[in-house]
C-alpha positions in Angstrom: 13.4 -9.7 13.1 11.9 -6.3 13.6 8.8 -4.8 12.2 9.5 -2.8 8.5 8.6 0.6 8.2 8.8 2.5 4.3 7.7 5.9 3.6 7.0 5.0 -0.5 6.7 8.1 -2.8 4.2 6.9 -5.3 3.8 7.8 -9.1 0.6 8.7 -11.5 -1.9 9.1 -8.4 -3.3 11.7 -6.5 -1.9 10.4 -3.2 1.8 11.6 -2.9 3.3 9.0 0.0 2.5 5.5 1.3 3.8 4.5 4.9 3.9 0.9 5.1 4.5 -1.0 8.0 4.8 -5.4 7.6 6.0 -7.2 10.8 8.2 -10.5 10.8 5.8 -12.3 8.9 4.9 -10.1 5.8 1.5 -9.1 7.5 0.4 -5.3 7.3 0.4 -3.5 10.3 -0.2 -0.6 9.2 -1.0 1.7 6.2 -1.0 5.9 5.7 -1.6 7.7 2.7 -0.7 10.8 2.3 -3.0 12.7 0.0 -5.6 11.3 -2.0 -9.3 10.9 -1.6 -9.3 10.3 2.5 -12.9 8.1 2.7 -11.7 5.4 0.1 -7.7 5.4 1.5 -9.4 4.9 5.2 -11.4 2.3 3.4 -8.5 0.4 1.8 -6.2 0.9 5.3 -8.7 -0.7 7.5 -8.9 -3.5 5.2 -5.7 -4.6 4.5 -4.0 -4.3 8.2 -3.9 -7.7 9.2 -3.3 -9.7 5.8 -0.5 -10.9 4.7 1.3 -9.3 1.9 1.2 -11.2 -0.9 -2.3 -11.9 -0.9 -3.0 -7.9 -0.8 -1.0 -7.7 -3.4 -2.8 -10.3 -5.8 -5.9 -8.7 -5.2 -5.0 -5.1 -5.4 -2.2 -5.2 -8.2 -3.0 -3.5 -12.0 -5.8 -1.8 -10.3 -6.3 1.2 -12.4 -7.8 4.6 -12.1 -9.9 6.1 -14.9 -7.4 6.4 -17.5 -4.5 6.5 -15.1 -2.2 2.9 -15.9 -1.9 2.9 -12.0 -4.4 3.7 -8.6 -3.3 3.8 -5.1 -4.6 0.1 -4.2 -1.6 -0.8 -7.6 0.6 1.6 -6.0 0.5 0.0 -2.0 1.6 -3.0 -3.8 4.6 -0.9 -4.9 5.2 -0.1 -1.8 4.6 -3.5 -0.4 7.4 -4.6 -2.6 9.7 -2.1 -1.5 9.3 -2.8 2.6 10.0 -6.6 1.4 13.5 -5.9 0.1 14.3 -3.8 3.3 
């Protein structure tokens, strides 16, 4: 099976697209935001290539931005989700 590649247009953030990249086994290969505050998106790309899926998404899903109902750590996991079904 191939590596996964989704370009995820993401909602109620300041960051307007999420590439996501998972290989065969649901790990993160890579991350690109597009948009958004560039220091803390570098920040949460260089952590998360390399872990599996699922357990970025328990640890970064709900998180919320000021009084935004989402952020763009809860909207990756969106993202995630999507590249899953593909």
């Amino acid at each position: 099976m191939a590596n996964r590649r989704i370009t995820y247009t993401t909602r109620g953030t300041c960051s307007q697209l999420i590439e996501v990249e998972l290989d065969e086994n649901d790990v993160i290969r890579d991350v690109v935001f597009i948009g958004g505050c560039n220091g803390n998106l570098q920040g949460i790309r260089q952590l998360v290539v390399g872990m599996k899926a699922e357990d970025v998404k328990q640890r970064l899903d709900g998180i919320r931005c000021g009084y935004k109902s989402t952020s763009c750590p809860d909207q990756l996991c969106r993202a995630i989700e999507q590249a899953q079904k593909n």
